[in-house]
N, C-alpha and C positions, 0 to 999 in steps of 0.2 A: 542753547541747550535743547535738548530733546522734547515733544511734546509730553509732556507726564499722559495724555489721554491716547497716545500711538502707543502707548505700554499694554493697555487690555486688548492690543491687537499680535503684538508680538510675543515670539517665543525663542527658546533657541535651537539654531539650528538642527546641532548635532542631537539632543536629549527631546524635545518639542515641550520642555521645562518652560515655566514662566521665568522673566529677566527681571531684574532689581537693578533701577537705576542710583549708579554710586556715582552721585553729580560731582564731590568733590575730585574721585579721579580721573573722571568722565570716561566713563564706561559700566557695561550692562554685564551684573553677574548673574551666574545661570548654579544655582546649588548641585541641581540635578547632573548636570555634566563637569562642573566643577571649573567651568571656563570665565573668562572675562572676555567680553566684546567692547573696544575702542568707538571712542563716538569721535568721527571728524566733522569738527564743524559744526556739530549737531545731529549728527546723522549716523543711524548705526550704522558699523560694519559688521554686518552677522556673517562674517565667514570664517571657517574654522583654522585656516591657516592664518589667520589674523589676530586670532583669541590666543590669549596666556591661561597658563593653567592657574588655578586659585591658589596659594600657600592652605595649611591645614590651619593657620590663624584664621584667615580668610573665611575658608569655610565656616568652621565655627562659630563670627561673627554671624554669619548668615543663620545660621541653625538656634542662634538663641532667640534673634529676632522675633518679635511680635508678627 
């Protein structure tokens, strides 16, 4: 999995939003641009042709969070 401490370095690409690691789907969501970035292996892929777009559940989860 991803270093939780390589998180206060990353953003995402398309928005320069902070990411949210979603361990269980393994992937980094980004509220601000509304994407998911795929982790292979451990490793992001911050590319935008790579990312899914969030459902409006998705989102929302993110927006209640603490």
């Amino acid at each position: 999995m991803v270093d939780r401490s390589l998180l206060n370095f990353l953003v995402c690409p398309v928005s320069g939003g902070p990411l949210l690691l979603k361990s269980d789907l393994r992937e980094l969501w980004c509220l601000k641009s509304g994407l998911a970035y795929p982790l292979n292996e451990g490793i992001p892929v911050l590319l935008k042709q790579a990312a899914r777009c969030l459902s409006s559940a998705e989102r929302a989860s993110l927006q209640e969070a603490p």
